[in-house]
N, C-alpha and C positions, 0 to 999 in steps of 0.2 A: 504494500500500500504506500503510495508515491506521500512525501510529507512535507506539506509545503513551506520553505522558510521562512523568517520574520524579516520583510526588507525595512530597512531604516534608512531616516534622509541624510546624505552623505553632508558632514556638516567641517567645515575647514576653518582652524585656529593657526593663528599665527605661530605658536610654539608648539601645537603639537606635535609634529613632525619630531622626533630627535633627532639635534643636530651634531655633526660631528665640531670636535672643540675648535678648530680652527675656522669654523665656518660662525661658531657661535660668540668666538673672538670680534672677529670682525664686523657679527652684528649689533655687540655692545658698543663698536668704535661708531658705527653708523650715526647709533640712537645719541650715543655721547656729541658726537659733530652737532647734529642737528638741534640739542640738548643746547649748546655753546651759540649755535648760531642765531636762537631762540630767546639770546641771553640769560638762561639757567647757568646754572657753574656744575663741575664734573663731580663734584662732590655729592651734589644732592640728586643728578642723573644714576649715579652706581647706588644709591640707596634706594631709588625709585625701583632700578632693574629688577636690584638682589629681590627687594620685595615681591616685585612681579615672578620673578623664579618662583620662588617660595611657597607663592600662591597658586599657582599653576600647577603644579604635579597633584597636590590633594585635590584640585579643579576635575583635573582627568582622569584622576583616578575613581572620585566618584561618578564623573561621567562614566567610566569603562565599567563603574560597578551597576551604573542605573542600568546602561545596554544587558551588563550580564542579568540582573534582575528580571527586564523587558525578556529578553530570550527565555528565560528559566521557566517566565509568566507562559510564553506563547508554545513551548514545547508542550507544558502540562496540560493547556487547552484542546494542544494536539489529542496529547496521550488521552487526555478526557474524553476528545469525540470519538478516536477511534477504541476507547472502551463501550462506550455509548451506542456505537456501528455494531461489537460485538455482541453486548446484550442485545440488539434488536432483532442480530441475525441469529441468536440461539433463541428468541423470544417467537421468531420466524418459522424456525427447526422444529420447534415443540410443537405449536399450531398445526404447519403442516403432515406430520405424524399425527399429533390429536384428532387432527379430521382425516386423514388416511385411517387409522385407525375406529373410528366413527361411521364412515361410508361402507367401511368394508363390514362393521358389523351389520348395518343398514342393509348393504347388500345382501348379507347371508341370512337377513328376516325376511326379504321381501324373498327369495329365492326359498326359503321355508314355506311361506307360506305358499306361494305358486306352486308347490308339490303337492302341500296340503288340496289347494284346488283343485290339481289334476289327477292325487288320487279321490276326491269325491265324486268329481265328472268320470274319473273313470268307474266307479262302482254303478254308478247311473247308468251308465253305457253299458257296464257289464251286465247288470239287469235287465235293460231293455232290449240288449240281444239273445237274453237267455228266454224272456217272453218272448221276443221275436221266433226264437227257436222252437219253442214249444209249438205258438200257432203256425209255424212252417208243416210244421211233425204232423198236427192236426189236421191243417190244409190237405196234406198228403194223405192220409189215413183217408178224409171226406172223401178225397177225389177217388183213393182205391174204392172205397163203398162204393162211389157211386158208380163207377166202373160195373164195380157187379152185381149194381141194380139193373143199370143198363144192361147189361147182357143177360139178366136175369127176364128183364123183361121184353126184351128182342127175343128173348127162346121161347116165352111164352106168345109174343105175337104170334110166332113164325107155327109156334104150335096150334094156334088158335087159328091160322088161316090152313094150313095143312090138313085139320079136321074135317072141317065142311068138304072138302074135296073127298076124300077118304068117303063120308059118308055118303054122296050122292054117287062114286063109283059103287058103292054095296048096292045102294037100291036100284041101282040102274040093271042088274046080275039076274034080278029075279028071284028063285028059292035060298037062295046064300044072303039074301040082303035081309035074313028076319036071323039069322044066324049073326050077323055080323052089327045087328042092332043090339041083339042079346049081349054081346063081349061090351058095348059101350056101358 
């Protein structure tokens, strides 16, 4: 995770910079000329300097200590949010397992019960094919009956017209036809 740093306004003192001695020589000879030329005396310009030394370093030093300060501030803010990112992404994690975990029992109710459904429709069904089955059987059994009602009563047509014939060839015979009335 990229951490962004603390930029600060680049801020330029005339002493900060340390100087090396020979450069820092010649900046007191500077101030001193200018000091003289100003009509001050060299006397009270090196009292002026040394003081400004003097005063400078604990200057920058708490400046350097405010910057450290500011930094120490903005790092912990860092560290603050990207703990803040963490619990939200483990606050994230929980959730989505809590509801993974949720749905899936969700799932396996409504998948219970949809079994439950399908075995009461299926008992239904099995029932209605078992009645089905029976008046199939009955159907069949009718239809054999009636089969041999019919044929029952085609034999008896068939005998009921074959008689009359039968009996008008007897009578037609003559002396056989009182013989053959007697068998009836």
């Amino acid at each position: 995770m990229e951490r962004p740093g603390v930029d600060m306004p680049h801020v330029e003192f005339k002493d900060q910079e340390p100087q090396a001695m020979g450069e820092r020589k010649e900046h007191q000879q500077d101030e001193e000329n200018c000091q003289e030329e100003a009509g001050g005396g060299s006397a009270s310009a090196n009292r002026q300097l040394s003081g400004l030394e003097g005063k400078s370093v604990p200057y920058f030093s708490s400046l350097d200590s405010s910057i450290d300060i500011l930094k120490k501030r903005a790092q912990e803010l860092i560290e603050n949010i990207n703990e803040s990112r963490q619990k939200d992404h483990a606050l994230m994690t929980n959730f989505r397992d809590s509801l993974k975990i949720k749905v899936t029992d969700l799932t396996e109710k409504l998948e219970e019960r949809m079994y439950q459904v399908y075995n009461h429709h299926s008992k239904i069904i099995q029932e209605r094919l078992q009645e089905f089955t029976q008046k199939m059987t009955k159907i069949s059994n009718l239809e054999t009956e009636l089969k041999q009602v019919c044929h029952t009563v085609e034999s008896v047509y068939k005998d009921l017209c074959v008689q009359p014939e039968v009996g008008v060839v007897l009578s037609q015979g003559g002396a056989g036809g009182s013989a053959a009335e007697g068998d009836l």
